[in-house]
N, C-alpha and C positions, 0 to 999 in steps of 0.2 A: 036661378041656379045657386046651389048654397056646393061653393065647395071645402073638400074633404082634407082636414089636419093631415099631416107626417109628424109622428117624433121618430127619430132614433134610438137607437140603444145597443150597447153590444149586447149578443147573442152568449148564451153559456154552451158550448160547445156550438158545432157545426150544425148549421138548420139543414131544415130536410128539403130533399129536391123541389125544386119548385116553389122554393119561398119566397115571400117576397122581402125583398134587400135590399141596401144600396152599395156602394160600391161590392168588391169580391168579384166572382166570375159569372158570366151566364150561364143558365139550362137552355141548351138547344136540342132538337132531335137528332139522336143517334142518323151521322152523316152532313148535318147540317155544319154548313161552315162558319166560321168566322166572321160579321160581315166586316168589309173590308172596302174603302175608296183609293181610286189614284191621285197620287198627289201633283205637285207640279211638273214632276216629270215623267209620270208618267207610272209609276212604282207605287204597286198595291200596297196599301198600310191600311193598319186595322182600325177600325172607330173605340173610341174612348165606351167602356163598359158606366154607365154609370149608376141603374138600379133596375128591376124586374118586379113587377105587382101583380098575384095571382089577385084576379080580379073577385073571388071568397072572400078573400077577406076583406075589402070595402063595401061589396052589398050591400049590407046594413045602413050603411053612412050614405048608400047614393038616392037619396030620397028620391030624385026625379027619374031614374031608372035611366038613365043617360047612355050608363055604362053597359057592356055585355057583364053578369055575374058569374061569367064561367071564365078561365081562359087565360093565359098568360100574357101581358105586354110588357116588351124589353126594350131598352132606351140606352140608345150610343149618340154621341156626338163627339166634332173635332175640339176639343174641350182643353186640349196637353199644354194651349197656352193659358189658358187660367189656373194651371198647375204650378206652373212657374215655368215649363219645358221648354227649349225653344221648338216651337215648332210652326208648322203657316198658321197663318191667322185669319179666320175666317168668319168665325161669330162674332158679331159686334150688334152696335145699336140699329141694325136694319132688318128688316126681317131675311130671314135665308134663304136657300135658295135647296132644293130639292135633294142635293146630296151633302148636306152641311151635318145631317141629323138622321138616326135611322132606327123608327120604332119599326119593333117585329110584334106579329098577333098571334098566339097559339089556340084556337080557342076551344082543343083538345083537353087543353090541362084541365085536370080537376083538381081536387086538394091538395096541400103541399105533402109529398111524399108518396103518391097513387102513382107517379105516373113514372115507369120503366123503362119505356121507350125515348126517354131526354137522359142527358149526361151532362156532367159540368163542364165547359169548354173554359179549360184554364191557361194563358199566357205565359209565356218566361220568355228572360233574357239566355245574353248569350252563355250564360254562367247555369241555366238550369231554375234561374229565382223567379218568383212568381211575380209578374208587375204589376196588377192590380192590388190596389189597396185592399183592408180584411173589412169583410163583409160586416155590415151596421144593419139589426133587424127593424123593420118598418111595421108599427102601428099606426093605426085610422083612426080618428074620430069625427063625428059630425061639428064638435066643440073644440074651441083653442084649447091647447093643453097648458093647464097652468106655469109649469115648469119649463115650458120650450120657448130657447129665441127665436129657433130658426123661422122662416118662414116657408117650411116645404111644403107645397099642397096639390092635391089633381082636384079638377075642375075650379081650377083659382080666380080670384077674383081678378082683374085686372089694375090693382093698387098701385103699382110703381109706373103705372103708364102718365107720363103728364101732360095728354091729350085726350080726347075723347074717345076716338077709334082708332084700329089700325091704319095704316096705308093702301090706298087702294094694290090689288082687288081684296084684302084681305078683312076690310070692314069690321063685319060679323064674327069672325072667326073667335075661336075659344081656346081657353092657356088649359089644355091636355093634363100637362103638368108643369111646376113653378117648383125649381131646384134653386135654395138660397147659397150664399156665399156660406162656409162655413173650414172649420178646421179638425183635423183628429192629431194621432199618434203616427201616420207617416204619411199626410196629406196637408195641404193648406189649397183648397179650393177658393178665386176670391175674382167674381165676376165682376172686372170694371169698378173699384174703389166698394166695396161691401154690397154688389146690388144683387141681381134674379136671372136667370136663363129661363125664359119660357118656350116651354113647345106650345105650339099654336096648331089645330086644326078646323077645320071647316064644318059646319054643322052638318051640312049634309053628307061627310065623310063619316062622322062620329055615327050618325043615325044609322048607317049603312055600315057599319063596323068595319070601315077601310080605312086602316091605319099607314096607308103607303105614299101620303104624302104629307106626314107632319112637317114644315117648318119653325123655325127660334128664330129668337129675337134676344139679349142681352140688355137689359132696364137696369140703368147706374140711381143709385141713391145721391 
């Protein structure tokens, strides 16, 4: 499995629907909600937005054909305490547990800005402000990018594991995507003293392009 580089970079103006990003808002279908978990008590809150990958624009890079090359996957997690936020805490170094994380699969979408029927689903406070951070465009390569520290990558290798395999039952299983610690202009994202939030799924989910039960895991440096 060779997996696939992220760099970031700001965008010059507003990308077009259905790009692929990391923080900013999600594209979801006209009517589509928010996805949203109960917390301790009971009281629906919204999952952490953290990036959306029209899957065009990786084909190239996914030599083993792993990935579907059409189709949009969107990635939230309970993430608001690596922000600094107080809030539960829930990702740590164990793997998770079914509602800690929630990729969605579109696999309608075609290139970024075809498609009509998604809308941007954007957040505010109680003031009307927008609570997601602004949106950082995402490029692929099959090759490290000379210029990037970060470590963001789909289909990652499993580097920061300092064991050989998951915990049972999850052996086998594959890092989806490997989001690094990193910081901007109105964010300081910082997993566990500088380390990786991986989503993990199941080979035989991926083959089957059922993305509804990714679990993470949190890997400290």
């Amino acid at each position: 499995m060779s997996q696939i580089h992220i760099k970031l970079s700001e965008p010059e103006g507003h990308l077009p629907l259905c790009s692929s990003h990391f923080w900013g808002n999600p594209d979801l279908p006209l009517g589509f909600g928010y996805p949203t978990y109960l917390d301790s008590d009971g009281d629906p809150c919204e999952y952490r937005f953290l990036c959306q990958i029209n899957l065009a624009d990786l084909a190239s890079c996914d030599v083993g054909n792993l990935l579907p090359h059409k189709g949009l996957l969107s990635f939230f997690a309970k993430i608001d305490n690596y922000l600094g936020e107080y809030e539960e805490f829930s990702l740590g170094g164990f793997i998770s547990g079914p509602d800690d994380v929630k990729v969605l699969f579109f696999p309608e979408v075609g290139l970024p800005g075809m498609d009509t029927g998604f809308v941007e689903k954007v957040l505010v406070d109680e003031d009307d402000n927008p609570v997601n951070s602004g949106e950082l465009k995402m490029n692929f390569s099959a090759t490290a990018f000379k210029d990037c520290w970060e470590e963001h990558a789909v289909l990652a290798e499993p580097t920061h594991r300092e064991w050989e395999t998951w915990d049972y039952p999850f052996e086998d299983w594959l890092v989806l995507l490997q989001v690094d610690s990193f910081s901007g202009k109105d964010f300081n994202l910082n997993f566990m003293d500088c380390g990786v939030l991986d989503f993990l799924i199941s080979p035989k989910d991926l083959s089957m392009r059922n993305f509804n039960d990714v679990r993470a895991i949190v890997l400290s440096t």
